[in-house]
N, C-alpha and C positions, 0 to 999 in steps of 0.2 A: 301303631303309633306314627309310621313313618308314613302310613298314607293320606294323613290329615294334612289339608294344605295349612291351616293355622302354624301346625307344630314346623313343617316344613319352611315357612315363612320367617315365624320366630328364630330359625337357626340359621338362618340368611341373613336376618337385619339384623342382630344383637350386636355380632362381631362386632359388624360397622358401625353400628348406634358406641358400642364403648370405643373406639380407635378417634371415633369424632370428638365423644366427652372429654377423651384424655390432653386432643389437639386444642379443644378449646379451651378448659380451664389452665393448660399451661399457657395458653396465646393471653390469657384475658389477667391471670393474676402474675404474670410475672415482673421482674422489676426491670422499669423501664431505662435505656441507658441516659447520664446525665454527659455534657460538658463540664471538665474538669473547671474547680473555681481556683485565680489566682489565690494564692495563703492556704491552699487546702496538703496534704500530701494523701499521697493512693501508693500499694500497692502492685507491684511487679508480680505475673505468674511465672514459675521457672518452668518451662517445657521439659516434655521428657527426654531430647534431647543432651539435657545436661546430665543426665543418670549414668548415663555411658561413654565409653573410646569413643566419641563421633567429632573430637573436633575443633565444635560450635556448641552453646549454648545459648537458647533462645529465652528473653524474659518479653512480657508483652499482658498491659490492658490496656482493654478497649484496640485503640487503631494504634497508640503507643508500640511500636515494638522495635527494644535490641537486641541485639547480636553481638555476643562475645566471641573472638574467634583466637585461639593462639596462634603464633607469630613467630619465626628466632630465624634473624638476617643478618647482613652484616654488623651491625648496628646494637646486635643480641637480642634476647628474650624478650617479649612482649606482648599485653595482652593488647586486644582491640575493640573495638567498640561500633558498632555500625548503628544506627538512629532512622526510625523510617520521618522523625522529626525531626526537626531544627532544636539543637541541646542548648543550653546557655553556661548548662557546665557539669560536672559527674565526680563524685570522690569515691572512689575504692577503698575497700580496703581486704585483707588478704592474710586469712591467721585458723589458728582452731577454731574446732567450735566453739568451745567454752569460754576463749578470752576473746577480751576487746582489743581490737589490732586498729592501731593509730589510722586513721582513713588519708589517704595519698588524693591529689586533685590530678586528672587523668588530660594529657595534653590534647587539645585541638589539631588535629592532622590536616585539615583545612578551611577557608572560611562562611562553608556550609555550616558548620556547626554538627554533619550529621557523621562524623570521621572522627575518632579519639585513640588515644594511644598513652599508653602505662607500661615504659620501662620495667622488667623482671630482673631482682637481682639472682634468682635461681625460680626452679621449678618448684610449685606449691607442691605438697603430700597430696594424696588422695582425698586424705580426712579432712584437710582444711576447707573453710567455707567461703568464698568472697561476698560481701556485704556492699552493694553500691546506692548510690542516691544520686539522682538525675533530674537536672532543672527542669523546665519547658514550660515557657511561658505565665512565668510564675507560680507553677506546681511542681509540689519536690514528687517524683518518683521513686519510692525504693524497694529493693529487692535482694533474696537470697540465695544463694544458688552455690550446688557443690562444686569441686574440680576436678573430678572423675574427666571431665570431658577434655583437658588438658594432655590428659596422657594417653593422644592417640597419635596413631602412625600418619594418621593423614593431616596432622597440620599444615597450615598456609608455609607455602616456602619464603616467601620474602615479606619483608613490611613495608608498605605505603611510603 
């Protein structure tokens, strides 16, 4: 069997012949990406840095991406907000899962727009979930994301 060059051929090219079908139908049917419409709202992914002690918590579509980071200075507890866009404005909000916890508007840190900042009057539980929505240029952003990442050792030592 293995001295037929036919058979031999066929087990060279197949591989390849399917790794190329696979590249292609995923290159040709997949969904193309759009620019966000003013009046539209989208979707935030929570990265899996937020799963764990790390910190930071990354939310992020498309080129969109924030950054949550904890904070506690003179000044005390607080979250943060980093934008790789221009925000026009962000409401938190910070509770169980199950209930609706009043949404807080998260202050501008400077007049980038891309710098925010949300006084903590104490440390969230584990279990709680922060819930944010995020302007940008006339599309609401919003996203969910736990607070596991809150309770690590490596928090930012000072706030902006």
């Amino acid at each position: 069997m293995f001295t037929s060059r036919h058979i031999m051929i066929a087990i060279i090219v197949a591989p390849a012949l399917s790794i190329a079908g696979w590249w292609a139908a995923g290159e040709f049917a997949r969904e193309q990406p759009q620019l966000a419409r003013p009046g539209q709202s989208y979707p935030l992914l929570e990265k899996s840095n937020c799963r764990y002690s790390s910190g930071a918590c990354d939310l992020e579509n498309a080129a969109l991406k924030l950054s949550l980071l904890y904070a506690q200075g003179m000044s005390g507890k607080a979250l943060l907000l980093r934008s790789s866009h221009r925000l026009e404005g962000v409401l938190m909000s910070l509770g169980p899962r199950d209930e609706e916890a009043q949404p807080r508007p998260m202050v501008a840190v400077d007049d980038t727009g891309r710098h925010w900042r949300l006084v903590l009057a104490s440390l969230p539980n584990v279990e709680h979930r922060i819930r944010l929505v995020a302007s940008a240029s006339g599309s609401a952003y919003f996203g969910d994301a736990g607070t596991v990442f809150l309770h690590a050792d490596m928090a930012a030592d000072s706030i902006p």
